[in-house]
ZAMARGU-4260 file (C-alpha; in steps of 0.2 Angstrom, whole numbers, plus 5000, padded with zeros to 4 digits):
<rodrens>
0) 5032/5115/5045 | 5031/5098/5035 | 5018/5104/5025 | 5026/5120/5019 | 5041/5109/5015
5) 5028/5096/5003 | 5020/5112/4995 | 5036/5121/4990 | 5043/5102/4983 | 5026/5103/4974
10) 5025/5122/4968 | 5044/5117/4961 | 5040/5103/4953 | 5023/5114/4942 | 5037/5125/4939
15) 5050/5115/4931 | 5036/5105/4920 | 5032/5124/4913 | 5048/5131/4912 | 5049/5126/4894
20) 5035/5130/4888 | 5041/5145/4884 | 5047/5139/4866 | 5031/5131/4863 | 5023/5138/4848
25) 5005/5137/4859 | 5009/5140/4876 | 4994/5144/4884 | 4986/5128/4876 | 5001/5117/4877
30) 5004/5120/4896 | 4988/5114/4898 | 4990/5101/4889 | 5003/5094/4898 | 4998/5097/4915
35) 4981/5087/4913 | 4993/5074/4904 | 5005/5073/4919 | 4990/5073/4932 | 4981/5057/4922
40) 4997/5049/4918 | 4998/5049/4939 | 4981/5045/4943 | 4981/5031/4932 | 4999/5024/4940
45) 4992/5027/4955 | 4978/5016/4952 | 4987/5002/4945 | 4997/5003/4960 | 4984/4999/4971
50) 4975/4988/4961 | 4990/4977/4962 | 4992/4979/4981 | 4975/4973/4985 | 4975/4959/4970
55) 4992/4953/4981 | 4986/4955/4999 | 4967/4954/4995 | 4955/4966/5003 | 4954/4956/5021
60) 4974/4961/5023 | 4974/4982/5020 | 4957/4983/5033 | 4967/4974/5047 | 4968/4988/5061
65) 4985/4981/5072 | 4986/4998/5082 | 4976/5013/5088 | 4989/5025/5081 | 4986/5018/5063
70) 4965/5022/5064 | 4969/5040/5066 | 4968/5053/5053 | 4983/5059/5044 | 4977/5076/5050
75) 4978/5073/5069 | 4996/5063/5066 | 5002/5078/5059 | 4998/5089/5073 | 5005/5078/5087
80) 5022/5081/5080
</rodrens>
């Protein structure tokens, strides 16, 4: 059920990116355009992010394992609930 919440968030989000792409003179191209623009602006962010995280903590810190619960995958979490 959480899932199909996320996807639905996500699918709106695509959607309201393209909606105005309607009164672009290239749509096809500049829908594109914009979507692989969003995706690298993210993935580059996201890097950043982490880069930072493990630069402050340093790499010892993010591998300590303080409970069983946090060595399983998000996967098998998801299905307990």
């Amino acid at each position: 059920m959480k899932a199909m919440v996320l996807l639905i968030f996500a699918y709106g989000g695509f959607e309201s990116a393209l909606a105005p792409m309607s009164e672009a003179k290239n749509p096809l191209r500049d829908a594109a355009f914009a979507l692989f623009a969003a995706l690298l602006a993210c993935t580059v962010i996201y890097a950043l992010v982490q880069w930072v995280v493990v630069g402050v903590l340093g790499p010892g810190a993010t591998t300590t394992v303080r409970s069983p619960r946090s060595r399983a995958s998000p996967w098998e979490i998801a299905a307990q609930n």
